[in-house]
C-alpha positions in Angstrom: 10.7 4.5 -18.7 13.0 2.4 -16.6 13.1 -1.4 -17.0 14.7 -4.3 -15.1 17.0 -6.9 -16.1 17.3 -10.2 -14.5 19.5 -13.1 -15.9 17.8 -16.1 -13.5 19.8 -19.4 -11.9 21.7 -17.6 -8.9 20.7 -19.0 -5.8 20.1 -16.4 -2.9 22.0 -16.4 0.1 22.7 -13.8 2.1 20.4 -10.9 4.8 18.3 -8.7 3.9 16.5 -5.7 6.2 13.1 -5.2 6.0 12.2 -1.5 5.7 9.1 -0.1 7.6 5.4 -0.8 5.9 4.4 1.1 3.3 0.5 1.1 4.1 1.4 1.7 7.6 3.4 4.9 7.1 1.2 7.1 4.3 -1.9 6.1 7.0 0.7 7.7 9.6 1.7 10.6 8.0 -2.0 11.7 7.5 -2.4 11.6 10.8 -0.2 14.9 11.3 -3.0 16.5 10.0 -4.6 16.4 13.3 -2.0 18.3 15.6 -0.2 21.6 15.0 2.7 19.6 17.0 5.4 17.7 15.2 4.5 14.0 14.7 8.6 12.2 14.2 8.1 8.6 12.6 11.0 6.4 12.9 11.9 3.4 10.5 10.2 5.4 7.4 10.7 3.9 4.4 11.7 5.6 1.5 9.0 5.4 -1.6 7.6 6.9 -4.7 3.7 6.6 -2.0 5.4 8.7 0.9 6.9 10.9 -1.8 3.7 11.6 -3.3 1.9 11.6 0.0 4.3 14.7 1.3 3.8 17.0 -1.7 0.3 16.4 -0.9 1.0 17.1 2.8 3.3 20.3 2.2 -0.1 21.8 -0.4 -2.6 21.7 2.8 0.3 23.3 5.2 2.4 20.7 6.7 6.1 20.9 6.9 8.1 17.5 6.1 11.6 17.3 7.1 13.5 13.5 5.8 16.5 13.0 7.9 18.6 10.0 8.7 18.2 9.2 12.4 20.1 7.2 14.5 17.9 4.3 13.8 17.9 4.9 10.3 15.3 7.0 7.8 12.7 9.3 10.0 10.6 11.9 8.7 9.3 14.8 10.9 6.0 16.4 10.0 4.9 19.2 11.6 1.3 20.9 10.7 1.1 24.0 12.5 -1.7 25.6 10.4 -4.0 24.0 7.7 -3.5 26.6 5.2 -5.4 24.9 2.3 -8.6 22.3 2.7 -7.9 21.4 -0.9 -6.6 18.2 -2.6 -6.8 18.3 -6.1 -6.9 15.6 -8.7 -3.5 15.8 -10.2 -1.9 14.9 -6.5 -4.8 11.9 -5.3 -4.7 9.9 -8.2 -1.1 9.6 -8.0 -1.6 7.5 -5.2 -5.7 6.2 -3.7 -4.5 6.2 0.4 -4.1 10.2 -0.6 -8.1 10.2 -0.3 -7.5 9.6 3.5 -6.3 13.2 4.0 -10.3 14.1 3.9 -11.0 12.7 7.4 -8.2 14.1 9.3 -9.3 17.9 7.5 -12.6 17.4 8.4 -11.8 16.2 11.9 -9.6 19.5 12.8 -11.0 22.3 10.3 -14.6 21.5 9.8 -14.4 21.5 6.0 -12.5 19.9 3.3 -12.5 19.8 -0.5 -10.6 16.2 -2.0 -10.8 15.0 -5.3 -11.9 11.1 -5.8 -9.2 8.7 -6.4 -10.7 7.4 -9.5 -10.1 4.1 -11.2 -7.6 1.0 -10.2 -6.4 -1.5 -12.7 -7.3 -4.1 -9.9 -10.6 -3.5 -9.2 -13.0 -0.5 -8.5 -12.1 -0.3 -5.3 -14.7 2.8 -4.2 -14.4 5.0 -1.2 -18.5 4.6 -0.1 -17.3 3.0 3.1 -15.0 6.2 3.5 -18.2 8.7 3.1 -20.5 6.2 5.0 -18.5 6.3 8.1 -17.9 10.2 7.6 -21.4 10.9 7.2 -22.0 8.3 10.2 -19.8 11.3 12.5 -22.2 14.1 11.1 -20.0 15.4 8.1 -22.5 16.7 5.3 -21.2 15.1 2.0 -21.6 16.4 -1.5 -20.1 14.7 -4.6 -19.3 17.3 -7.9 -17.5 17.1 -10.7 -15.0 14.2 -9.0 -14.6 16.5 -5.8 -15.9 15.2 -2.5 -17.0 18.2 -0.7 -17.4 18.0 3.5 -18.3 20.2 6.0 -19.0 19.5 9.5 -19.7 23.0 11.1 -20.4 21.8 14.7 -17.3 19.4 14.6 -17.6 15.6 14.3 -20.2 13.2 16.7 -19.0 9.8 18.0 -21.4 7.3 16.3 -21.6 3.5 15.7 -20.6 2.3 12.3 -20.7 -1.3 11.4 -19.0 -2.3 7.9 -21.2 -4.0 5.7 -17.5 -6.1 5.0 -14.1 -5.9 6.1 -12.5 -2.6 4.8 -8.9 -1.3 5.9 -9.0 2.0 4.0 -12.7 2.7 5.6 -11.3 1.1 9.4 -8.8 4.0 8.9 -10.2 6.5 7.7 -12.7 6.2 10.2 -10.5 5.8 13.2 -8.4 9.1 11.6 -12.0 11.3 11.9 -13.0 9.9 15.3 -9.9 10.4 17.4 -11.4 14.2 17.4 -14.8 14.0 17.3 -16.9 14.6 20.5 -18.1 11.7 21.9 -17.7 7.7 21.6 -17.5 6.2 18.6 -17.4 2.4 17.9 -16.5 0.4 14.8 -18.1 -2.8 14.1 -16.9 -5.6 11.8 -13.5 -3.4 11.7 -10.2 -4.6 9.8 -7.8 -6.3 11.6 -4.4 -5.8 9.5 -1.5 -4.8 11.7 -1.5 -1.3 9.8 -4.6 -1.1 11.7 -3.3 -1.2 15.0 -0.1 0.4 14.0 -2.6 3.6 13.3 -4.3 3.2 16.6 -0.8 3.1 18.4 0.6 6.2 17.0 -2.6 7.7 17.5 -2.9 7.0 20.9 0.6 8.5 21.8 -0.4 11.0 20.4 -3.2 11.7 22.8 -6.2 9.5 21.4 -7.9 7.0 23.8 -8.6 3.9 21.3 -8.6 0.6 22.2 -9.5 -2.8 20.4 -7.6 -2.3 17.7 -6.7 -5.4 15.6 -9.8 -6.9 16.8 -13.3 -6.8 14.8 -14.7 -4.0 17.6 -12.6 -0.8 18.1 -13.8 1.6 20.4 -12.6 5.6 20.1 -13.5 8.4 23.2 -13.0 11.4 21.2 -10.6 14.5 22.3 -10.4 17.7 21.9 -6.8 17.8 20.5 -3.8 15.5 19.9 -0.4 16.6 20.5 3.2 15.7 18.9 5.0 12.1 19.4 7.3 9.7 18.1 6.5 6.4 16.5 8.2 3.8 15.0 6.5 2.5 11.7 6.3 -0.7 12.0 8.0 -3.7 9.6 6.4 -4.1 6.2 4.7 -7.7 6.3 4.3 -7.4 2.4 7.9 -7.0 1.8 9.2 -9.8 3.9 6.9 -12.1 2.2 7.8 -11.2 -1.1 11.5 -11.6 -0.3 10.4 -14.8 1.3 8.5 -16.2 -1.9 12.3 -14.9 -4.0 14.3 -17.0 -1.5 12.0 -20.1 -1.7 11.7 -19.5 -6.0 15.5 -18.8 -6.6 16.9 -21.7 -4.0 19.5 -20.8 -1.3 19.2 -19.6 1.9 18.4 -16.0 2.8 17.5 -14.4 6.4 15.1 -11.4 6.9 15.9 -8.8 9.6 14.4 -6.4 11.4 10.7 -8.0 11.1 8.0 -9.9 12.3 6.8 -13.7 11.2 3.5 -13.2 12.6 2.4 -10.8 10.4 2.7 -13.2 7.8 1.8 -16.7 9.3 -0.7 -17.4 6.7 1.5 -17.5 4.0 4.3 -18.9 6.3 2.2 -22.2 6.6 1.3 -22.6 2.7 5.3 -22.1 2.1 6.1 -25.0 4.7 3.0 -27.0 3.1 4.9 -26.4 -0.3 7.9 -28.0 0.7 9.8 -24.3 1.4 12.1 -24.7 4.8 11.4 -21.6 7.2 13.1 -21.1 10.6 11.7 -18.4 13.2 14.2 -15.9 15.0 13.4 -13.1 17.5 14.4 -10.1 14.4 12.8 -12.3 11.6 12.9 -15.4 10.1 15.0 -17.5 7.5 14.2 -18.8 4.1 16.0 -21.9 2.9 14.9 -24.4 0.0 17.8 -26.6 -1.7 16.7 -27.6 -5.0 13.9 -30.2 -3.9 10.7 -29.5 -6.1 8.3 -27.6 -4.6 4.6 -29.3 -4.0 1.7 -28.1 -5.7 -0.8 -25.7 -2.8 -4.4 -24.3 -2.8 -4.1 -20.8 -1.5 -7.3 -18.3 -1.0 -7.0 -14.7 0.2 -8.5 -12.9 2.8 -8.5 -10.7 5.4 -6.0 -10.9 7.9 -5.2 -13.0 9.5 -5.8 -15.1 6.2 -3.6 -15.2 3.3 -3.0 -11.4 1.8 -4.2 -10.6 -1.5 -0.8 -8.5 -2.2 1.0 -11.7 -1.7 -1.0 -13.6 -4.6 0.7 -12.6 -7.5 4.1 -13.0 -6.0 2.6 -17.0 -4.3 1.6 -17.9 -8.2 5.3 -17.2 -9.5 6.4 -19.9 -6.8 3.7 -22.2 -7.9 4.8 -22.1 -11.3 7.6 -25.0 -10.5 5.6 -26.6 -8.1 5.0 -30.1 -8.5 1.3 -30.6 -9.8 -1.7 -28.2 -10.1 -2.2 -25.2 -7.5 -5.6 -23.4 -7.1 -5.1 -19.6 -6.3 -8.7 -18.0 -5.5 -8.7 -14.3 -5.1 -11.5 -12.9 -3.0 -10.5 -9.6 -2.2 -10.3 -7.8 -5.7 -11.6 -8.5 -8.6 -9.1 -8.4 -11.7 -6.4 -9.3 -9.7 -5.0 -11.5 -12.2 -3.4 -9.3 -14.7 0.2 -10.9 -14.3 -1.1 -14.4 -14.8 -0.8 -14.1 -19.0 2.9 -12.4 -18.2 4.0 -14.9 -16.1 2.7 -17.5 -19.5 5.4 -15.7 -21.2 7.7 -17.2 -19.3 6.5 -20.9 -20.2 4.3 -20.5 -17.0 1.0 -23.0 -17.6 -2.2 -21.3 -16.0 -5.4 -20.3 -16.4 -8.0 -18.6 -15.3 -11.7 -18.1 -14.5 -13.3 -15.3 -12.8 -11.9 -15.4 -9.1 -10.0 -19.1 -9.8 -6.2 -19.6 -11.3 -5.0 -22.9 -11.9 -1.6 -22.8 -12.0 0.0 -26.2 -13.6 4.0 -26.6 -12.6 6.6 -27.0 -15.4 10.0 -27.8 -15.5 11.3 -24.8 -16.0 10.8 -21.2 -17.2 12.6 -19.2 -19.8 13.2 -15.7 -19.8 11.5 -13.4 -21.6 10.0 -9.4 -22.2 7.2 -8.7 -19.8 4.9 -5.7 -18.9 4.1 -5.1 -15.1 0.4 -4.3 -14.7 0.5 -2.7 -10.6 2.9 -3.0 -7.7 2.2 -6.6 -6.9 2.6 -7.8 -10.7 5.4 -6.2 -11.4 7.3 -8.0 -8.3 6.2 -11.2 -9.1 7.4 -10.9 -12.0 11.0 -10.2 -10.9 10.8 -12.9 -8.2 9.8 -15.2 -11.8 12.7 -13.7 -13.4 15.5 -14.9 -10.5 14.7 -18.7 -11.5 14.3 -18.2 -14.9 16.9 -19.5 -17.6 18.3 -17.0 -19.3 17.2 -12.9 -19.3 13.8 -11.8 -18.5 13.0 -7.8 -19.0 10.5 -6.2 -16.7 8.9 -3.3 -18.1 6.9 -0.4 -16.9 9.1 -0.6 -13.5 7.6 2.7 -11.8 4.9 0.7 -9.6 7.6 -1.4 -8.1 9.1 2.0 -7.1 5.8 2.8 -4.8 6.0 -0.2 -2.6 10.0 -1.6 -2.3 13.1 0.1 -1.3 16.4 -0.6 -3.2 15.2 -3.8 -4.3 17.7 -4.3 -6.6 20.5 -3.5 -4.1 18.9 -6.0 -1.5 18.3 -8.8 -3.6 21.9 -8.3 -5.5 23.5 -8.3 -2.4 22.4 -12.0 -2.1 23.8 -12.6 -5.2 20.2 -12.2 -8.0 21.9 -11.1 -11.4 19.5 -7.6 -11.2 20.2 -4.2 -13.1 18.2 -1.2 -13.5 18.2 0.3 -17.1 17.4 3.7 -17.4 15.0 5.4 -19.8 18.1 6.4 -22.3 19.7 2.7 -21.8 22.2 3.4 -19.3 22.6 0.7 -16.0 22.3 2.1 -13.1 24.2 1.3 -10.5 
């Protein structure tokens, strides 16, 4: 099992591109489940999710072609015939956003058969919401043996569904079912996460007639069919935050390309609050933060436009070396503080209690062997590493392989002392 090595002290300075979002793209590739025409997405980032979304893609019938475009990485999916309703176990729990295939079978077949995504080591995290709003559009649901089994005979029925909370899987899922289904159907109390209305875009080029997306109300006039396009994902907002939070926890001065700030004002303000110089630029934003200590923050997630719970882990390194003691509550999942007794391996001080973490700042932290928990861990912990003294070795790697693309190229190309070791011991280059 690969591992990552990172000798800490080297100040970042340098650019680094932003690759396109990773829960924007698997959401868009299961939307080429609802057109035989091919569906090209542009700025597609490269990742163990999209990998193990298109072997799930290619079982139910979809060709996927990955081809360097002239803008950079695209993938073209074209589903001309749904030759299987089936997706088994051994793909869906490889990745949970897999579960989102069921909607988009539903919507165009009438009948689908899709294993449950089963456990999460942050949180349970169930897909209710996901049946709810299925059942809601007149699908007939049956649950056996860990298989959700649908069937909507007569095709789907616009309907009204309100979310009891704020649920982006369930807000896409749901808006994936109802571009087809006959009728109008609205979602109340909808997710507002730029993924959301990324989805709503694509799908609307494609033929759907959706509007309100990114709001709390979406409406959807169902269509008969949707047809090919072209889409460009758009930039991942978790990524340039987390290189954001390395730039501010190493020192130096590093500038993102080819994203947005907006998508990540929330945590933009708690950086400038911490002491962290940020400077805005039409392709991105620059990071810049020249030895002054860092001031202690209180930081609480929630849905956007609040502060993003896959930011949290990485926010708590940075607060390490703060000056004082910061209060991280988590609201969005629980057990979403697995990295917290890692990150104490690396002379971190913090505890905590149910939601709370109290993170105390020290003087500094000392490298050490660590075990990454899930995707968001297992980056903070690296982004720990670059300011740590001496080597820290990140374990257990594979989740950072889901959600970032050649980080250890873009972060050594601003001068982090980062290596890949491979399962037999060799470096990768």
């Amino acid at each position: 099992m690969d591992r990552i090595a990172i000798t800490g002290g080297a100040r970042l300075e340098g650019e680094i591109p932003i690759s396109g979002a990773k829960n924007s793209a698997i959401k868009l590739m299961a939307a080429s489940l609802l057109t035989e025409e091919p569906l090209r997405l542009t700025n597609m980032p490269r990742l163990a999710d999209t990998r193990f979304l298109a072997k799930l893609l290619q079982r139910l019938g979809t060709e996927v072609e990955e081809r360097q475009g002239e803008a950079g990485p695209e993938t073209l999916l074209t589903t001309r015939e749904i030759v299987s309703g089936f997706a088994p176990y051994d793909l869906v729990r490889q990745m949970r956003a897999s579960f989102n295939v069921l909607g988009p079978l539903l919507a165009r077949t009438g009948h689908a058969k899709v294993s449950l995504p089963g456990g999460c080591t942050i949180g349970a995290r169930p897909v209710d919401l996901h049946l709810k709003s299925l059942e809601a559009l007149g699908a007939q649901i049956d649950l056996h043996e860990g298989y959700v089994y649908a069937q909507a005979p007569r095709g789907l029925k616009g309907a009204t569904i309100a979310f009891p909370f704020v649920s982006v899987g369930a807000t896409e899922h749901a808006l994936l079912a109802a571009a087809l289904a006959e009728g109008e159907t609205v979602l109340e109390n909808a997710a507002a996460e730029p993924e959301i209305a990324d989805l709503a875009d694509c799908l609307n080029k494609m033929g759907a007639r959706i509007t309100g997306a990114g709001g709390a109300t979406i409406r959807i006039e169902g269509v008969a069919r949707l047809h090919g396009a072209t889409h460009a994902v758009i930039p991942d907002r978790i990524e340039t935050g987390t290189y954001a939070l390395a730039a501010a926890m190493a020192g130096g001065e590093v500038r993102l390309t080819h994203t947005r700030s907006d998508f990540i004002q929330a945590l933009l303000d708690k950086m400038s609050e911490a002491g962290v110089e940020v400077t805005l630029h039409n392709d991105g934003l620059t990071i810049k933060r020249n030895g002054a200590r860092l001031r202690a923050v209180e930081v609480e997630t929630d849905p956007y436009p609040g502060f993003a719970t896959d930011l949290q882990a990485q926010f708590m390194a940075l607060m390490t070396l703060a000056d004082g003691e910061s209060i991280i509550r988590e609201t969005i999942f629980e057990n979403r503080f697995m990295h917290a007794p890692e990150l104490s391996r690396l002379g971190a001080d913090i505890s905590v209690s149910g939601g709370e973490a109290r993170v105390r700042g020290v003087d500094r932290l000392e490298g050490a062997q660590v075990m990454a928990t899930d995707l968001r861990a297992s980056v903070s912990l690296v982004i720990a590493g670059l300011a740590a003294r001496g080597e820290t070795m990140v374990n257990r790697v594979y989740h950072l392989d889901r959600g970032f693309e050649r980080l250890e190229e873009k972060l050594s190309a601003c001068g982090a002392q980062i290596r890949r070791l491979k399962e037999d011991g060799e470096v990768e280059d």
